[in-house]
C-alpha positions in Angstrom: 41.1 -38.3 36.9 37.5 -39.0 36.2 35.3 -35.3 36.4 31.6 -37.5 37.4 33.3 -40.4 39.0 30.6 -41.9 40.7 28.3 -40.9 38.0 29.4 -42.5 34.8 26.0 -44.4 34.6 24.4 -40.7 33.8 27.2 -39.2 31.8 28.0 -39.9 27.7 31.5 -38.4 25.9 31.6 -36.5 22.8 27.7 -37.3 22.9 26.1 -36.3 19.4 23.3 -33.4 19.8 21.9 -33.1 16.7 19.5 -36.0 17.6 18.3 -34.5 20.6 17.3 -31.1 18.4 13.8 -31.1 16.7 16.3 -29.6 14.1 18.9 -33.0 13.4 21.3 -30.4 13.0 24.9 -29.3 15.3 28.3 -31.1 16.1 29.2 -33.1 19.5 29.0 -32.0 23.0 31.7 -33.3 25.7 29.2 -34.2 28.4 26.1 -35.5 28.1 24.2 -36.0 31.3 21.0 -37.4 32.1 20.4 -37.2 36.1 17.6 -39.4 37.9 17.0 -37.1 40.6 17.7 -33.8 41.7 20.5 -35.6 44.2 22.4 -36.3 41.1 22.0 -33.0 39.1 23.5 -31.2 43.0 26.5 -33.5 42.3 26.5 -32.4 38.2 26.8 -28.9 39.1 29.2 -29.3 41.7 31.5 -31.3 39.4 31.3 -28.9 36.6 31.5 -25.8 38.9 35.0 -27.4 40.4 36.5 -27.8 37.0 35.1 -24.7 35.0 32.5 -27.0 32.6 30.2 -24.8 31.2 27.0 -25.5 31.4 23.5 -25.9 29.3 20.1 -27.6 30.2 18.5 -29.0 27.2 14.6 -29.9 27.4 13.0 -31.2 24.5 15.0 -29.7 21.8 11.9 -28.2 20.1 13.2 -24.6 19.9 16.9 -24.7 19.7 19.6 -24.9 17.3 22.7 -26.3 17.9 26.0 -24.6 15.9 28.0 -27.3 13.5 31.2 -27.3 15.4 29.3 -28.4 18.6 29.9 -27.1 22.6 33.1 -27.8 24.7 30.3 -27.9 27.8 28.3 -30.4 29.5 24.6 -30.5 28.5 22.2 -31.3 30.9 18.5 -32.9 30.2 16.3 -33.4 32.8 14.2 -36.1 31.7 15.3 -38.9 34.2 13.1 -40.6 37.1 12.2 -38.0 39.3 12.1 -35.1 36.6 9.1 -37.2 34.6 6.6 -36.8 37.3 3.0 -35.2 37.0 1.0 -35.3 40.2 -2.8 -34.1 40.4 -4.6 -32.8 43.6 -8.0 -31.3 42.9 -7.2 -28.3 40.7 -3.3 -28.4 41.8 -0.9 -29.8 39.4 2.4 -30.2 40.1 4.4 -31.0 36.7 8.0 -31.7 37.0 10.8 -30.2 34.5 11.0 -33.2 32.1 7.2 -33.9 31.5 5.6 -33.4 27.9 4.1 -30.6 27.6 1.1 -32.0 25.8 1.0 -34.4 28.0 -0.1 -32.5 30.9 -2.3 -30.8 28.6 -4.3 -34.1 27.7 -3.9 -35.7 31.1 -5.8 -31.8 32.3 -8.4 -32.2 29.9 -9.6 -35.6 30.7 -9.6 -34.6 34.3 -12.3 -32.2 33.7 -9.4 -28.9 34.6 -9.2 -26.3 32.1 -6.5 -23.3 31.5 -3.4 -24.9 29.6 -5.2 -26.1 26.6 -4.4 -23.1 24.8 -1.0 -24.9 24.5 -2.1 -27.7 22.2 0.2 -28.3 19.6 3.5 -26.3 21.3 6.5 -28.6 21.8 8.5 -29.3 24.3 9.2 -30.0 27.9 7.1 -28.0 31.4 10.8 -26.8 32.2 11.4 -25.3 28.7 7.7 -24.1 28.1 8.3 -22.1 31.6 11.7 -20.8 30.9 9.9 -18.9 27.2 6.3 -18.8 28.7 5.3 -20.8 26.2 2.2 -20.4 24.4 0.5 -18.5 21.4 -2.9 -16.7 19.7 -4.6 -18.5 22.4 -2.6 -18.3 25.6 0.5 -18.8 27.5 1.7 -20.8 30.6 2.1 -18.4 32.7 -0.7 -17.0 33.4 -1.6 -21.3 35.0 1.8 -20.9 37.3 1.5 -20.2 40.3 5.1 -21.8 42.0 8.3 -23.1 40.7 11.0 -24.8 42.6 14.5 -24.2 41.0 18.2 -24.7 41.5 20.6 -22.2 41.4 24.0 -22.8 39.4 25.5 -23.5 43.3 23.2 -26.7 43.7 20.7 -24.5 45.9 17.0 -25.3 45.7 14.8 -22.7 46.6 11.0 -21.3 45.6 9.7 -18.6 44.1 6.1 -17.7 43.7 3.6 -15.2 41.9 3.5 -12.4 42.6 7.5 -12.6 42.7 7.4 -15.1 39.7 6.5 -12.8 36.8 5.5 -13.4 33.5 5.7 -11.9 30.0 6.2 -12.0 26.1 8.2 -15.1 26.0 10.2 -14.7 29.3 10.5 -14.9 32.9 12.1 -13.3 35.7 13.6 -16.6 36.4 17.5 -16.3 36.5 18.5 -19.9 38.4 20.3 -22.3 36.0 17.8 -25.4 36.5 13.6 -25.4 36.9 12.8 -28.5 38.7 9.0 -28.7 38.8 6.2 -25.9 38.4 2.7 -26.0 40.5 -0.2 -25.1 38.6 -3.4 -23.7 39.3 -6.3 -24.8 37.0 -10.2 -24.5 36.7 -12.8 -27.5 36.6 -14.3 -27.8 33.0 -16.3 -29.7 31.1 -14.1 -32.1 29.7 -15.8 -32.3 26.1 -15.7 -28.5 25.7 -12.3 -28.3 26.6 -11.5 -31.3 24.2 -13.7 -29.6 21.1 -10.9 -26.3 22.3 -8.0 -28.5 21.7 -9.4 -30.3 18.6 -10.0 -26.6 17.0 -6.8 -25.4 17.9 -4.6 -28.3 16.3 -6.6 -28.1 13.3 -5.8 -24.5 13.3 -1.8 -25.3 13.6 -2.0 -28.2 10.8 -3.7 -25.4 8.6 -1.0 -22.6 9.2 2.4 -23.9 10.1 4.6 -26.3 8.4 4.5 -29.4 11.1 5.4 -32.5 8.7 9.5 -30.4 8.4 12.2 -30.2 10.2 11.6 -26.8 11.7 12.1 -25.0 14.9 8.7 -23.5 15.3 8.7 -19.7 15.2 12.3 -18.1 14.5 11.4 -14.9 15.4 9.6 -13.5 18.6 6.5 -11.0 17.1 7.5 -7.2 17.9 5.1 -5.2 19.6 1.5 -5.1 17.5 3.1 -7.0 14.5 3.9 -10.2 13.1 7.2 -11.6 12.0 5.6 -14.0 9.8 4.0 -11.1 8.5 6.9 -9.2 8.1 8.9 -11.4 6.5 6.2 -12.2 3.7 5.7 -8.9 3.2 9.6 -8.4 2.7 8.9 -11.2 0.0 11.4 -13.3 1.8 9.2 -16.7 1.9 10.8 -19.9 -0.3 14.1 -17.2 0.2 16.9 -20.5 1.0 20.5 -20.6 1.6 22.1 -24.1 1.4 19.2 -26.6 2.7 18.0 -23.5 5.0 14.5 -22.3 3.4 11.8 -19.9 4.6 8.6 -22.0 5.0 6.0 -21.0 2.5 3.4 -22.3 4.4 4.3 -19.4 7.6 7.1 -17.4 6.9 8.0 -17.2 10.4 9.7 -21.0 9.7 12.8 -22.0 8.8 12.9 -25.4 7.9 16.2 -27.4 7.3 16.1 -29.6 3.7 18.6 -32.3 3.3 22.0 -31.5 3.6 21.5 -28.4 5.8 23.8 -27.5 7.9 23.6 -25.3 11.1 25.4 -22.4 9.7 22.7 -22.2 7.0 19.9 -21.4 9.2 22.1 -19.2 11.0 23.2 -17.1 7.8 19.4 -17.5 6.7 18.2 -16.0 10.2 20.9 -13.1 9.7 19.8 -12.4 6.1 16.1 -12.0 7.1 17.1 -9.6 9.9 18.6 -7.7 7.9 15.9 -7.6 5.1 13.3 -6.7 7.6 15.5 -4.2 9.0 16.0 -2.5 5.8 12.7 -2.8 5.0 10.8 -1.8 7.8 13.3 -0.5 10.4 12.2 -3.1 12.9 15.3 -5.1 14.7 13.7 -8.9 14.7 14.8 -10.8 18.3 15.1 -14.3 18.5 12.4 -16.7 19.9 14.9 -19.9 19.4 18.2 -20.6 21.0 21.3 -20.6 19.5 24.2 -22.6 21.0 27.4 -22.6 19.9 
């Protein structure tokens, strides 16, 4: 019997992840499904519900890691037809789940709206910068919300809006399984001010992270009033490598993967530099990338 009859146009076998990670690294997943619409994704959920698939929504891979012996699961990316749209009405914005990030950024600043920009440079889809609140030194996505329409892990789509949908440190209160589209609300700008904004902030990024590797961006969420790149320099932990794992140099809140790394060495690297800090400093270091395995 065929699980996604009627949907083997969307659906790749023992589909290889690693080239769907900004990382390259991690094994095979069984499923690998690409809906057009959010008709198709209902019947994906249903099909996986009925025969106890587990389940994982991939965006753009910019903040995840993917273990070596891969996922007996079905991923799901939501980058097809209907999940690329960005619409614009006066200062409304309605950007769907697969969009670039950046691209609603740029597509915002040359229609004169301003709020997002402090973005500039972070990677990644609108659905994944919404499930972390995305954002940085200047600003996160959050605080541009205002609605996002979700499914639940049922195939239920449903609303929620501020001041229900709330906000923090690199989280939601956003349980459902899929974001579909988010509607934010942005100011009218000057277009060449917000443009000299984003211009200053990537030349800030190219100065202080490593963005020519094969990284993850930041390992390590910051604990209150500190830094973990901070910390982990301080613990003398940067260049520190296991395998073709090694602690950027240039921020030491990087891990970046050198040829012939392998999942489990930024794994065991992440685990050695908890435990150093820890030691060090008594402060427990929490995860800003996902780990699936």
């Amino acid at each position: 019997m065929n699980i996604f009859n009627g949907l083997e146009e969307i659906v790749e076998r023992d589909y290889a992840l690693a080239g769907e990670t900004w990382y390259g690294l991690g094994g095979p997943v069984d499923y690998f499904i690409k809906p057009k619409n959010t008709k198709q994704l209902k019947k994906t959920v249903q099909r996986c519900n009925e025969n106890n698939i587990p389940m994982y929504v991939l965006g753009f891979g910019s903040n995840l890691l993917v273990g070596d012996e891969g996922l007996r699961a079905a991923v799901i990316k939501l980058n097809g037809e209907q999940f690329a749209q960005l619409e614009f009405d006066g200062e409304e914005v309605v950007a769907w789940a697969g969009v670039e990030l950046n691209r609603v950024i740029m597509e915002s600043v040359r229609k004169g709206l301003s709020g997002i920009e402090a973005l500039t440079g972070i990677p990644g889809s609108v659905g994944g910068a919404i499930r972390m609140n995305a954002g940085g030194n200047f600003g996160d996505f959050g605080s541009s919300v205002e609605k996002v329409q979700l499914m639940d892990i049922e195939g239920n789509i449903f609303e929620k809006s501020k001041p229900e949908l709330i906000f923090d440190y690199r989280r939601t209160n956003i349980t459902a399984k899929f974001i579909l589209n988010a509607q934010l609300k942005l100011t009218p700008a000057d277009s060449e001010q917000i443009m000299r904004t984003v211009k200053e902030i990537w030349i800030y990024k190219k100065n202080t992270q490593p963005l020519n590797t094969k990284n993850a961006g930041c390992i390590f969420k910051n604990p209150r009033g500190v830094s973990a790149g901070a910390l982990i320099d301080r613990a003398g932990l940067k260049g520190l490598r296991i395998g073709g794992a090694v602690v950027s140099e240039k921020h030491a809140n990087f891990i970046n993967a050198e040829k012939g790394c392998t999942s489990n060495d930024v794994v065991n690297l992440i685990d050695t530099i908890k435990q150093k800090v820890k030691d060090q400093f008594n402060i427990e270091l929490e995860l800003e990338i996902e780990i699936w395995k």
